[in-house]
C-alpha positions in Angstrom: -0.1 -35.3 -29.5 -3.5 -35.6 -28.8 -5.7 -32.4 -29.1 -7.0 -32.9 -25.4 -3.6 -33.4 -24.1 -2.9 -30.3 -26.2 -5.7 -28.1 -24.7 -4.5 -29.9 -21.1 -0.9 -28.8 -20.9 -2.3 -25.5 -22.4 -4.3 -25.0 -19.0 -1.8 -25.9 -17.0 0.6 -23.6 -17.9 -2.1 -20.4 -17.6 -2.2 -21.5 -14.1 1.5 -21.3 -13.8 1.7 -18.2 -15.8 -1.3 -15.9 -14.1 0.5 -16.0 -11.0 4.4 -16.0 -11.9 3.1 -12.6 -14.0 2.1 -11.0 -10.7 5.0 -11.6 -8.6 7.5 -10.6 -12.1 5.4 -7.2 -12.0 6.2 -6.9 -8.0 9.2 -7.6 -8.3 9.7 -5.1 -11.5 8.1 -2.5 -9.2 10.6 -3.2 -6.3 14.0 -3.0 -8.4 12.9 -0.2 -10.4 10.3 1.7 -8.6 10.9 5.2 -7.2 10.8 5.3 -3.4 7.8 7.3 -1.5 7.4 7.3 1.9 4.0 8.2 3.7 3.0 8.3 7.1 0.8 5.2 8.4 -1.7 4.9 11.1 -2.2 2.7 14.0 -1.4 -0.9 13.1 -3.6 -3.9 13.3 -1.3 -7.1 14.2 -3.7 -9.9 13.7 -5.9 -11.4 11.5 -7.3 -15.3 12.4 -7.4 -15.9 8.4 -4.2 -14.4 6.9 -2.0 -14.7 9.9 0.2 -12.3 11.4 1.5 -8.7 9.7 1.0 -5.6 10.9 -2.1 -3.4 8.8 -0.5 -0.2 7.0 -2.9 2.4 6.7 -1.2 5.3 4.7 -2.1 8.7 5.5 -4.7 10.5 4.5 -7.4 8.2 4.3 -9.3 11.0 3.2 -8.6 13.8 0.7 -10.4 16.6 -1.1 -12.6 15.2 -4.2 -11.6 16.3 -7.5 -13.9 18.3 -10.1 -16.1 16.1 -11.6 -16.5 13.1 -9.1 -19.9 12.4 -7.5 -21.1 10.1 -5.1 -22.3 6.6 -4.5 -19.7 4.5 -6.5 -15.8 3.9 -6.5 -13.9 5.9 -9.1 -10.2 5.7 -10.1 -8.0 8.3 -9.4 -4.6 9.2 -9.4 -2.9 10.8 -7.1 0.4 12.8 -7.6 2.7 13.2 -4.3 5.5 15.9 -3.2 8.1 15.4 -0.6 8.8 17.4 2.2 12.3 18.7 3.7 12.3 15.5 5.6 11.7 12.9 3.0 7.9 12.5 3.4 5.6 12.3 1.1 1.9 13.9 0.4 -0.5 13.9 -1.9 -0.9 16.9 -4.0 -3.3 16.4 -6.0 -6.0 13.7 -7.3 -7.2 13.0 -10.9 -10.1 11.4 -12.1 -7.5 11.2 -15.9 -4.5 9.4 -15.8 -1.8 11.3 -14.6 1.8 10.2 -15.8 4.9 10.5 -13.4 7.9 9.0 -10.8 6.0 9.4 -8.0 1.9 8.9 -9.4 -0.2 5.8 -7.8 -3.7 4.9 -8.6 -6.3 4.7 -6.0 -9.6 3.9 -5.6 -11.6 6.9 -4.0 -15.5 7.1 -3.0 -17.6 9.6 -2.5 -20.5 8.1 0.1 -24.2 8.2 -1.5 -25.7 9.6 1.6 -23.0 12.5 1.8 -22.6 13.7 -1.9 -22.2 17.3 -0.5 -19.2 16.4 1.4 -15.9 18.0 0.0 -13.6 15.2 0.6 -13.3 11.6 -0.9 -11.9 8.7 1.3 -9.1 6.9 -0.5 -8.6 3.3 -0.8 -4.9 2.5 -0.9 -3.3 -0.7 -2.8 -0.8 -1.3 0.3 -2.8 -2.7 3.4 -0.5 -5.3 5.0 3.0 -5.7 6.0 4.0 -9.5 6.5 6.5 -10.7 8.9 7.8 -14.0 10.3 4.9 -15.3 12.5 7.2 -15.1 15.5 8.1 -11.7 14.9 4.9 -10.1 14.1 3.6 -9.7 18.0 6.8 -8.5 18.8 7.2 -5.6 15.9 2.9 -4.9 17.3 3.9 -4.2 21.1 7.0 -1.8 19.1 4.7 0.0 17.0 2.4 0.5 20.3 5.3 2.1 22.4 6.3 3.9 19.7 2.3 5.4 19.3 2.6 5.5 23.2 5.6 8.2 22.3 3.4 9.9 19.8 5.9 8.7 16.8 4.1 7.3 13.9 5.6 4.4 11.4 6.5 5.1 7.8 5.3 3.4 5.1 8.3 2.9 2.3 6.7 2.2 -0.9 8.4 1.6 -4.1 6.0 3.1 -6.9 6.3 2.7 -10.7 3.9 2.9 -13.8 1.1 3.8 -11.4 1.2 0.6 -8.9 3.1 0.9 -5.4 4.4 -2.1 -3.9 5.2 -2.0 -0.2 9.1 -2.5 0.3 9.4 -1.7 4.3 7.7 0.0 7.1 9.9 2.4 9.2 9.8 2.8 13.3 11.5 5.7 14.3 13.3 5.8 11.3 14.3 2.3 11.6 13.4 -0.9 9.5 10.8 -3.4 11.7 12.8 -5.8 10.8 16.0 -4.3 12.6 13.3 -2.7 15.3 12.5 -6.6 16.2 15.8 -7.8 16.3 17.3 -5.2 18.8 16.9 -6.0 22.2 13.8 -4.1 24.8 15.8 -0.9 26.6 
């Protein structure tokens, strides 16, 4: 075999291999991740570029800043969460060194330039969106929207392990949006 045809299939196969890593780390996180659920905010149905899903904002988006973080750039910082009686998580506590645990993600938290005094960091969460079928997606939106309409908010389930969360399922009322969807209007 030719060297170049060497270095070729060599290229190739990092192409294939970059992106089969990610989704055997996913799904890693999803068969042996530990399940936290957190409160979401109001969902965002549409974007022209990515298509349809419904934006998952956990909550809090902001969160007092730990000893030691100042302001003006994006620090890492790992956040340790405790469950309620009803099965919903919080954070506890955020560290600026890593933090080992079942239920530990990483997030990205900044402190703005302009308010360095402030006592609280907003956090940048690794779960944003929630895909669904394209057809679906309006229809789990105008759910989600009565469901705000009866102050109930949806549930983010994540599945969390070695740090990283992946997004399993988001909960309406304590029901799965994809079974929320599939039930008939009342």
């Amino acid at each position: 075999m030719r060297p170049a045809t060497f270095i070729f299939l060599i290229a190739v196969g990092a192409q294939w291999l970059v992106p089969l890593a990610g989704v055997w780390e996913q799904e890693q996180i999803l068969a042996q991740g530990t399940i936290v659920r957190i409160r979401c905010a109001a969902p965002d149905p549409y974007d022209p570029l990515r298509g349809r899903f419904l934006a998952v904002q956990p909550e809090p988006t902001e969160f007092p800043r730990p000893a030691g973080m100042h302001g003006g750039k994006t620090t890492t910082v790992w956040a340790t969460f405790k469950t309620d009686d009803q099965g919903l998580s919080t954070i506890a506590s955020l560290s600026l060194e890593p933090v080992s645990g079942k239920t530990v993600i990483k997030l990205a938290a900044r402190l703005p330039r302009w308010k360095s005094d402030d006592e609280n960091v907003r956090l940048e969460w690794p779960v944003d969106r929630f895909y669904l079928n394209e057809g679906f997606a309006a229809e789990a939106d105008r759910r989600m929207a009565e469901l705000f309409r009866d102050g109930k908010q949806p549930v983010a389930v994540l599945r969390v392990r070695d740090g990283r969360a992946v997004l399993e399922d988001l909960l309406l009322d304590g029901i799965s949006v994809r079974q929320v969807i599939s039930q008939p209007l009342e």
